[in-house]
C-alpha positions in Angstrom: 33.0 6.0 -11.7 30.4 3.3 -12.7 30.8 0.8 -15.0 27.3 -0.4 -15.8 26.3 2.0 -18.7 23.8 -0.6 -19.7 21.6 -0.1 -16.1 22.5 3.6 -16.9 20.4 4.0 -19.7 17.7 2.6 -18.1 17.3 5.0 -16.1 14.5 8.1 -16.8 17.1 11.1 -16.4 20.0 9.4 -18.9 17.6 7.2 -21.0 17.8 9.6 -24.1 21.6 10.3 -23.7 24.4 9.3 -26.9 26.8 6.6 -26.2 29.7 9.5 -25.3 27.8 11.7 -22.9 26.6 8.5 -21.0 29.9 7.6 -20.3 30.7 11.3 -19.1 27.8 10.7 -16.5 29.2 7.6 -15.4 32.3 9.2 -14.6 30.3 11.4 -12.0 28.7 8.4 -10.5 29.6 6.7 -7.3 28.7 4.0 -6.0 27.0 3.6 -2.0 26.0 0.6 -0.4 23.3 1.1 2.7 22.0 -2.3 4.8 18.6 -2.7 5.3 16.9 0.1 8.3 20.0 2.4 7.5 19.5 5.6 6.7 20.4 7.7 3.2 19.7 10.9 4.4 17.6 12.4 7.3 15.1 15.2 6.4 16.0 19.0 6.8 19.6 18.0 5.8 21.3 20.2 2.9 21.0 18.8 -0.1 24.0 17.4 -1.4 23.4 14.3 -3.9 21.0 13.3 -6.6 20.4 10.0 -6.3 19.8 6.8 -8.3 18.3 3.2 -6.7 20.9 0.3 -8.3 19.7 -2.1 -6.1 16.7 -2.9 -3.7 14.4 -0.2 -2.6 14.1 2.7 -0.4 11.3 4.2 2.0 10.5 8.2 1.6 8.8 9.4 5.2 8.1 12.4 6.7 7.4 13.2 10.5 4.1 13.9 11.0 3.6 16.3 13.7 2.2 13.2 16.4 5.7 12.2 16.2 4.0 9.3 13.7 6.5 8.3 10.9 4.5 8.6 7.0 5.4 7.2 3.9 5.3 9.6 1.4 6.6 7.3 -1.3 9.0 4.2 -2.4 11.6 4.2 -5.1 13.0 1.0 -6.6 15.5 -0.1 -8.6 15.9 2.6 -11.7 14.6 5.2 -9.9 16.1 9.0 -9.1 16.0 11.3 -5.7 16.8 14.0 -4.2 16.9 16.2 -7.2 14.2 18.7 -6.0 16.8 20.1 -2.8 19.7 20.6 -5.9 17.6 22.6 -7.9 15.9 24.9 -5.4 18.8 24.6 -2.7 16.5 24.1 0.2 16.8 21.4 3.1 15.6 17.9 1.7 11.4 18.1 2.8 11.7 14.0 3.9 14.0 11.4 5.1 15.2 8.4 2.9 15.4 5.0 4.9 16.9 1.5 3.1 14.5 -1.0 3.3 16.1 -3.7 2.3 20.1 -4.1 1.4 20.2 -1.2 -1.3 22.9 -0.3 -3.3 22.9 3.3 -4.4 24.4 5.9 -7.0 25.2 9.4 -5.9 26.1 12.3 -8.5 27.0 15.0 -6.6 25.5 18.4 -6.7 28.2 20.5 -8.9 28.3 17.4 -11.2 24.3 17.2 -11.6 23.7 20.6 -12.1 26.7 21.2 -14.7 24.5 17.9 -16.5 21.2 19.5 -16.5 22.6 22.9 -17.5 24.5 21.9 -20.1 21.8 19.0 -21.9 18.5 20.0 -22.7 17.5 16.0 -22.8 18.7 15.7 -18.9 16.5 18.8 -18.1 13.7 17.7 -19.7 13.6 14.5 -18.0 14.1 16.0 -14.5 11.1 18.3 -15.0 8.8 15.5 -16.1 9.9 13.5 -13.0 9.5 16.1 -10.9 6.0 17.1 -12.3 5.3 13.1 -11.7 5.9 13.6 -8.1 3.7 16.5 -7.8 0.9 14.7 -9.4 1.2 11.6 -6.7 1.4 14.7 -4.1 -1.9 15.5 -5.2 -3.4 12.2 -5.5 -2.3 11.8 -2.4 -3.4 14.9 -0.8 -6.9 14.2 -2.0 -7.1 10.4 -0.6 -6.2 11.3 2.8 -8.6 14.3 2.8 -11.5 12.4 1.5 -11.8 8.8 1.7 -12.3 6.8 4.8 -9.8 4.3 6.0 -10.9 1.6 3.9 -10.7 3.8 0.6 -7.7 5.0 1.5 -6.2 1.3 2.0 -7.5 0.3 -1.2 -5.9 3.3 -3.1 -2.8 3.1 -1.8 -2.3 -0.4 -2.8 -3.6 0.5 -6.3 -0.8 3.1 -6.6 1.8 0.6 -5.4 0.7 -2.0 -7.6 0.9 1.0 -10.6 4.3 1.8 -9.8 5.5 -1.1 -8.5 3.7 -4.2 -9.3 3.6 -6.6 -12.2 0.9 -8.8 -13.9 0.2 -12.4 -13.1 -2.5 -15.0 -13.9 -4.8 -13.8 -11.0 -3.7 -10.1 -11.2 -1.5 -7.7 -10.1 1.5 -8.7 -7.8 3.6 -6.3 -5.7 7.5 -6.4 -6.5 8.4 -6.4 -2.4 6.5 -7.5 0.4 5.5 -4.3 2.7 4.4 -5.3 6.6 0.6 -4.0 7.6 2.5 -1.2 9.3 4.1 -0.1 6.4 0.9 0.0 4.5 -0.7 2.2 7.3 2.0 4.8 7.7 1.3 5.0 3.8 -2.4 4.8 4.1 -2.2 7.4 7.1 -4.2 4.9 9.0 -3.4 2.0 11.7 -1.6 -1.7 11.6 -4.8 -2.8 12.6 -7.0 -1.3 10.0 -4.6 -2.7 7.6 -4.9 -6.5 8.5 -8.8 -5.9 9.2 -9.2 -4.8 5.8 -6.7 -7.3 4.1 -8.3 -10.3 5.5 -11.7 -9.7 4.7 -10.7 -8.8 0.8 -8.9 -12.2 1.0 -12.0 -14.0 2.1 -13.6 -12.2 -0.5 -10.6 -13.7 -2.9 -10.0 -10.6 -3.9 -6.1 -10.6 -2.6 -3.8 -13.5 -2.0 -0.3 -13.7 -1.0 3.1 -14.9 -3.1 5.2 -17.5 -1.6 7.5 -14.8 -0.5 4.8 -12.9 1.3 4.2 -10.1 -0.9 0.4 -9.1 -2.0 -1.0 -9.9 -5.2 -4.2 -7.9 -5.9 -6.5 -10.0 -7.7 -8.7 -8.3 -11.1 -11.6 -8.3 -8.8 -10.0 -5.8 -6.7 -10.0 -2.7 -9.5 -13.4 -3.6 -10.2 -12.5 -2.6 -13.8 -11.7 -5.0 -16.9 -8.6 -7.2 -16.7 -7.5 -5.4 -19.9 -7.9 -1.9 -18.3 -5.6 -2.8 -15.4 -3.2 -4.2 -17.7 -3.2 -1.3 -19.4 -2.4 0.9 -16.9 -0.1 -1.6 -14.8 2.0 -1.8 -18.2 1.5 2.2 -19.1 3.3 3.2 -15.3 6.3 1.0 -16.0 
């Protein structure tokens, strides 16, 4: 059991849940601590857990068939997994890999499914998570297929700084620092291409870096109004 029905109800699957059948959910919930590079689960493993990020983030990849690792996706703090292999009893389709120290809740698969049978509110939320994913599937999909390199940099680090980022004096700051590898396994394109591209977009002040490393993408960069990207920074939240 959990004891932090405050984080809890934070969370998208529980948000709309009564005082009472929150703390039956926390009952379900334990808690999993993983070091940073460990892994949660490997893909093509049974599905056994839903899971929810308490701390730190984790890496979603997938092997592409080069043997070159992709990264499909991140999840921070608040955020829910691994619910697609409990509902359709498949393998997982991609491995989860801490990328930082990461403390983790687990629900296992009897308990979740007896949740999301039994409370419409639960089963609700699951399906518009799920159809969230599907949409950043195809946005995806549709970047790798038709951009160049370049494009496909630059959209990637607007979807991170959607999901993940928050607003600052200059613009838009990622909430984690991601190496010019990680940015080209997500960008399906090389380290190099990465730090070509970064360094002559900060030349052109268009992104800077935090004290802590991390990018900050300046309004420049979405060549669209400072209101508009705060609009949709705040709106993805």
């Amino acid at each position: 059991m959990i004891s932090d029905l405050a984080f809890l109800k934070r969370t998208i699957l529980f948000a709309d849940l009564p005082p009472r059948e929150l703390e039956r959910v926390a009952f379900m919930i334990q808690e999993r601590k993983f070091s940073k590079h460990q892994i949660v689960f490997l893909e093509e493993e049974a599905g056994q857990y839903m899971y929810i990020v308490k701390k730190g983030q984790v890496k979603v990849t997938k092997m592409a068939a080069n043997g070159k690792e992709r990264i499909l996706t991140i999840h921070k703090e608040g955020d829910s997994f691994g619910e697609l292999s409990l509902l359709d009893n498949r393998m997982v389709p991609a491995s989860v890999t801490a990328m930082s120290s990461v403390v983790i809740w687990c629900m296992n698969k009897q308990d979740f499914l007896s949740v999301v049978m039994n409370n419409q509110k639960v089963l609700l939320k699951v399906v518009q998570v799920l159809s969230g994913e599907l949409r950043k599937a195809w946005s995806q999909i549709q970047a790798l297929t038709i951009l160049d390199a370049d494009n496909r940099i630059r959209a990637t680090l607007v979807k991170l700084s959607q999901e993940n980022g928050f607003m600052t004096d200059v613009g838009v700051q990622l909430r984690y620092r991601l190496t010019h590898q990680e940015i080209g396994d997500m960008a399906a394109t090389s380290r190099e291409t990465v730090t070509r591209f970064l360094t002559a977009c900060q030349k052109r002040k268009l992104v800077s870096f935090s004290e802590g490393n991390s990018i900050i993408l300046h309004h420049g960069f979405f060549g669209r109004p400072t209101r508009e990207v705060r609009s949709q920074v705040k709106s993805s939240q």
